[in-house]
LUMPA-194772 format. One record per residue (C-alpha): residue in three letters; x, y, z. Coordinates in steps of 0.001 Angstrom, whole numbers, padded with zeros to 6 digits, always signed. Layout:
alaXYZ;...
! end
This chain:
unk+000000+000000+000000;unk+000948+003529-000710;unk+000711+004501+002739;unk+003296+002045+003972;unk+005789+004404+002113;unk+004865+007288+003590;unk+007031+008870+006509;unk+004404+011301+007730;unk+006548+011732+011095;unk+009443+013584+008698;unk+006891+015555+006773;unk+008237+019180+006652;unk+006092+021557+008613;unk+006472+025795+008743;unk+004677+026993+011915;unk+004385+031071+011137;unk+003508+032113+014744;unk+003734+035888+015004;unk+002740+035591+018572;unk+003138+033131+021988;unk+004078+029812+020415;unk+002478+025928+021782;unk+002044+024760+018666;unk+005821+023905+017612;unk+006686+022100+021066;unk+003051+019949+020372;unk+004248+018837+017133;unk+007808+017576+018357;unk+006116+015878+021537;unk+004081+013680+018845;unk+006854+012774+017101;unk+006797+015207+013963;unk+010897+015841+013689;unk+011066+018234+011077;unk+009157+021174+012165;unk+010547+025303+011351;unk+008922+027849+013197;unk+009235+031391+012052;unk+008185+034317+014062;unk+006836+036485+011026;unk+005542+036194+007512;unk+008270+037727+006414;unk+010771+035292+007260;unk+008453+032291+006364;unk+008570+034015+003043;unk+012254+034052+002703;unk+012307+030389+003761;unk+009458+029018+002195;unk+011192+028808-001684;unk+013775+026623+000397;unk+011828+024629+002679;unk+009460+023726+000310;unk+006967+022483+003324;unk+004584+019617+003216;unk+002208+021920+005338;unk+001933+025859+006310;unk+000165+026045+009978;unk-000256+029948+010137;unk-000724+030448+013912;unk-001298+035099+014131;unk-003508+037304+015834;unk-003442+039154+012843;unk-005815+037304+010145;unk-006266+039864+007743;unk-002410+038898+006879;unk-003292+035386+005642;unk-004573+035740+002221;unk-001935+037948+001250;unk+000673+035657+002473;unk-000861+032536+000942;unk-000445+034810-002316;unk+003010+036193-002088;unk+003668+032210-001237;unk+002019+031351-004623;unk+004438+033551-006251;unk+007553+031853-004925;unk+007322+029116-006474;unk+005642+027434-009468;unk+004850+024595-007463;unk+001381+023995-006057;unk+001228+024790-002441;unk+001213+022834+000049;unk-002344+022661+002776;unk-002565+025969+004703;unk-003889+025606+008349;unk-005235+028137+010028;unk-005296+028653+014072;unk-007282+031933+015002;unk-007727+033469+017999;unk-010979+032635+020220;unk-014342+033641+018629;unk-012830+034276+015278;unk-015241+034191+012632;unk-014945+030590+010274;unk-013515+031467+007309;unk-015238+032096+004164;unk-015906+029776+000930;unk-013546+032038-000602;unk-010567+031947+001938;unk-007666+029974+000724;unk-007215+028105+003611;unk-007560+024653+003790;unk-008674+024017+007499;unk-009357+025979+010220;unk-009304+025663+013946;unk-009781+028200+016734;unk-008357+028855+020548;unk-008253+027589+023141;unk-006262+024548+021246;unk-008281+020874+021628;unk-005238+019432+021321;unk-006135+015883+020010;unk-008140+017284+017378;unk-006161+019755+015809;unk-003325+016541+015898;unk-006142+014368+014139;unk-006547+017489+011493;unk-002515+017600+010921;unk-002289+014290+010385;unk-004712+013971+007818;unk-003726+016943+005886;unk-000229+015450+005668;unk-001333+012253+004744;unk-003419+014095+001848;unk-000562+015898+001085;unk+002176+012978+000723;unk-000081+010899-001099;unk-000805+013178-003704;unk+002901+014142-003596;unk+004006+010558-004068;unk+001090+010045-006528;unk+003213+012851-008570;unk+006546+011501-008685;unk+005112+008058-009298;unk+003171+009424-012307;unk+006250+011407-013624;unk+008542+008521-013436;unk+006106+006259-015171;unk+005582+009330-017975;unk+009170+009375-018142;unk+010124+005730-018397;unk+006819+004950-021194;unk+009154+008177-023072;unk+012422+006688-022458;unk+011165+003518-024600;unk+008965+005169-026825;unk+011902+006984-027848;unk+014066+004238-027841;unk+011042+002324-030012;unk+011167+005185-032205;unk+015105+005013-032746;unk+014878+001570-033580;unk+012047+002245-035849;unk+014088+004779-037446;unk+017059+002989-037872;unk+015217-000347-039712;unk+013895+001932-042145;unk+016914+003958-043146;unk+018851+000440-043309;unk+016096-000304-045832;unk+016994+002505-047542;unk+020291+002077-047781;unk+020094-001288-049132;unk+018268-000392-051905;unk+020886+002405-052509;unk+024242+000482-052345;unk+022660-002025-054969;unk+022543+001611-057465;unk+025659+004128-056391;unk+027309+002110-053160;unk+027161+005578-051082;unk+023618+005548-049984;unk+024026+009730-049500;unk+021201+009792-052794;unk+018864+008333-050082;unk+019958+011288-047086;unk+019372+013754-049590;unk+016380+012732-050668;unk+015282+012634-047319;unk+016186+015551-045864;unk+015499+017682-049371;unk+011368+016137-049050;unk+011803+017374-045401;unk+012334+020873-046588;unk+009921+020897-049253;unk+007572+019531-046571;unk+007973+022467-044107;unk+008197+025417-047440;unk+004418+024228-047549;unk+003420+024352-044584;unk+003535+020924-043206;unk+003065+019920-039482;unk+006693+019499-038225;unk+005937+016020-037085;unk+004844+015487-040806;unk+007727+016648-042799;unk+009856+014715-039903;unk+008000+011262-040772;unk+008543+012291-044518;unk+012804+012425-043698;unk+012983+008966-042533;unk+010322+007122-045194;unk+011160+009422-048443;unk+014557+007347-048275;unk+013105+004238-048801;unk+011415+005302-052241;unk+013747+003077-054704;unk+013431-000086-051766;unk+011689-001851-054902;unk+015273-001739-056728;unk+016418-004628-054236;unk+014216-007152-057200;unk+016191-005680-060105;unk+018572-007905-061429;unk+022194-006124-061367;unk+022178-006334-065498;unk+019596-003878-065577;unk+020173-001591-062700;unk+023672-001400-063449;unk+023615-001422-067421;unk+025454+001393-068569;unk+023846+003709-071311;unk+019781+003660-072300;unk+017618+000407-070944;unk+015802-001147-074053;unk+011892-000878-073612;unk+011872-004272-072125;unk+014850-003867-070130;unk+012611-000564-069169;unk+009462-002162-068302;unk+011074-004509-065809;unk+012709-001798-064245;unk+009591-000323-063768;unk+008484-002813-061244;unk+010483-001898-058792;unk+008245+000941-057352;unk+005601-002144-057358;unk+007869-004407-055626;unk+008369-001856-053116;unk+004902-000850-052710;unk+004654-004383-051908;unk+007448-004849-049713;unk+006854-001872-047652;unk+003273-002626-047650;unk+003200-005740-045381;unk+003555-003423-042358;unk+001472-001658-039798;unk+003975+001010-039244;unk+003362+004166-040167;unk+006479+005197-041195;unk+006535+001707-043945;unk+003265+003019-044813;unk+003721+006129-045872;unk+007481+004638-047427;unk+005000+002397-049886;unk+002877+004970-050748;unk+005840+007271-051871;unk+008118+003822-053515;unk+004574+003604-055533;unk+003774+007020-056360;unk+007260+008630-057062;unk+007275+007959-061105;unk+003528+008888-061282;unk+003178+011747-063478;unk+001268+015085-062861;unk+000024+014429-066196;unk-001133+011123-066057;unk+001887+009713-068473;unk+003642+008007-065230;unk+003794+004794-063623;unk+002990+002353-062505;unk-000385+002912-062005;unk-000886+006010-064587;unk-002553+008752-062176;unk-002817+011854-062961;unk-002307+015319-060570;unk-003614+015238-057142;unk-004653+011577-057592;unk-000813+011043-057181;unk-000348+011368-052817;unk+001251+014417-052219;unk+004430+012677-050605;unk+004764+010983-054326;unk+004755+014494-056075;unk+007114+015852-053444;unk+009585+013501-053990;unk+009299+012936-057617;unk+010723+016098-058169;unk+013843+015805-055556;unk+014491+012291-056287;unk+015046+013423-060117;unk+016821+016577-059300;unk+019370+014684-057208;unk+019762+011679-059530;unk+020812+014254-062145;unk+023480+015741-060358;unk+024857+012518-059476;unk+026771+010353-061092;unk+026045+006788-061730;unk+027703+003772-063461;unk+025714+004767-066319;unk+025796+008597-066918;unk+027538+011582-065564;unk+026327+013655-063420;unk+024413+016808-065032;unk+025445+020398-063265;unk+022645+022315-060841;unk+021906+024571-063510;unk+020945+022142-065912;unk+018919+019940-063851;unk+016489+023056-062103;unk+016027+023919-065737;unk+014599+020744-066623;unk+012931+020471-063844;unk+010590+023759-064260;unk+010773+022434-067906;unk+008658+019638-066510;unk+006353+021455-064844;unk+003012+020700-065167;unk+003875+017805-067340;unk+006202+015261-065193;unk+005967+017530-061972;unk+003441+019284-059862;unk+003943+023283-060863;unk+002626+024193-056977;unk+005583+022141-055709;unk+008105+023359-058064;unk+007211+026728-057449;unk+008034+026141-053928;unk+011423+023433-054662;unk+012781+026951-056939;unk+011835+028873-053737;unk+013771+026605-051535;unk+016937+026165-053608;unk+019497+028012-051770;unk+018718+025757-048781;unk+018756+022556-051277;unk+021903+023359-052615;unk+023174+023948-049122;unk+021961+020222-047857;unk+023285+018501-051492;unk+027207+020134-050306;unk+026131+019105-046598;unk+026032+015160-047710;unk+028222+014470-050880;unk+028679+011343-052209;unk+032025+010147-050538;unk+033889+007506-052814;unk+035171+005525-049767;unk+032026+004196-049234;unk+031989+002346-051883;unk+034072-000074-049950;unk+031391-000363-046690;unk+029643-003620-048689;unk+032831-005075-050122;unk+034273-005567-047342;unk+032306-007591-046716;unk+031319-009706-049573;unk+033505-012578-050986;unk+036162-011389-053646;
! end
């Protein structure tokens, strides 16, 4: 049980008594050990951001004081505060609904009772304290692994990614850039963060499909012929199907976009043929920065095309390949593109990461 943890005997108690003082010597005779008495509300101001109490017993001749100091307390700290308990003199009115006390008692002191009321405002007070710290560790710990879920998540699905990549350029830097330049794009329209987040760790996982290519068409140097072609087409159905067999959201939207990327805004895409905003926006988004990037790379079978050449073909293509909303914003955005493409070029030396590991 809850209260089996509880040491209500240590529980921290300010006595502000501006006048003769019983009260503190009553509270050590029944065993309460940690018990500051103050002689004015000054000082239990001073202390009070220090002491942090588990109860205020506010013990003055002077009520009209007790509001104000429960107030200035308030502004101390950011903390709730702790039960207030009020002693008054003898024949003091009860205070009202609207006083901020919490209990009240009057002179002459019934001793037992005013012990009974102590010890059940503590005992409020620690549970609900210990109710806190258990409900912040728990919120804390469920984050700890959600986050650590979430990292695991993260890094099966840019693995994925890379795979597909190191069967194409052996880098796997097309697939960061493609990521973080859908991102961008995301945001420039005014994307949820969490959104355009989700979009850099599943937009790298749009060529997945290319892991059912054979090597003699994915690596052929020059033009595919149209049959060559057509089977390389499959690999945004492949993917759609590989990325498809999960319930994770992140796979999910990867499918959609390994599905949707070569989809056309005017219908002349595939593999399904749609046309404008029948293609999900995630598709159109990184149809245009998967091209853009492929062009300025260089693969076993071209060279790579300057910046210049490729944004030109790219507005070109608007309205016909690409969506001309999203262009408009990609030309927008294309200081900070060119800025990410120098922040993660292709280094030869990874070229080496699978080889080393594969049989020569």
């Amino acid at each position: 049980m809850m209260d089996d943890l509880l040491d209500i005997n240590a529980a921290k108690i300010l006595v502000v008594a501006t006048g003769d003082d019983d009260i503190t010597q009553l509270l050590h005779d029944n065993i309460y050990t940690q018990v500051t008495r103050v002689k004015s509300t000054r000082e239990a101001l001073e202390i009070y951001p220090k002491l942090m109490p588990d109860l205020i017993i506010y013990n003055s001749s002077d009520q009209t004081d007790v509001n104000a100091f429960i107030h200035e307390c308030s502004q101390k700290n950011t903390e709730k505060l702790p039960p207030i308990f009020l002693i008054a003199p003898e024949n003091t009115p009860i205070p009202s609904i609207e006083s901020k006390v919490d209990d009240f008692i009057s002179q002459p002191l019934d001793s037992e009772l005013f012990l009974f009321r102590v010890h059940h405002l503590l005992l409020t007070q620690l549970r609900n304290k210990e109710l806190k710290d258990y409900t912040n560790t728990m919120l804390s710990t469920i984050e700890h692994r959600n986050q650590a879920l979430r990292e695991s998540q993260i890094e099966i699905v840019e693995c994925l990614g890379y795979a597909a990549e190191f069967r194409d350029s052996e880098t796997g830097t097309h697939t960061i850039r493609v990521g973080k330049f859908t991102q961008l794009l995301a945001q420039s329209m005014g994307m949820r963060e969490q959104e355009a987040e989700s979009l850099l760790y599943s937009a790298p996982m749009h060529d997945v499909g290319k892991i059912g290519i054979p090597d003699q068409i994915l690596l052929k140097p020059g033009k595919l012929a149209p049959d060559e072609f057509e089977f390389m087409k499959q690999h945004t159905t492949i993917g759609g199907q590989i990325l498809s067999r999960s319930n994770n959201k992140l796979l999910i939207q990867a499918g959609i976009i390994a599905l949707t990327h070569h989809e056309k805004w005017d219908g002349s895409g595939y593999p399904n043929g749609l046309k404008g905003t029948d293609i999900d926006i995630t598709g159109r988004i990184v149809a245009i920065v998967d091209v853009f990037d492929a062009l300025t790379m260089q693969r076993p079978y071209k060279k790579a095309w300057s910046v210049e050449s490729a944004v030109a073909l790219i507005n070109e293509e608007s309205g016909k390949h690409f969506d001309p909303s999203i262009v408009a914003i990609f030309n927008q955005s294309l200081d900070k593109i060119i800025d990410i493409k120098n922040a993660y070029l292709d280094d030869p030396s990874a070229s080496q990461l699978l080889s080393d590991y594969l049989p020569h």
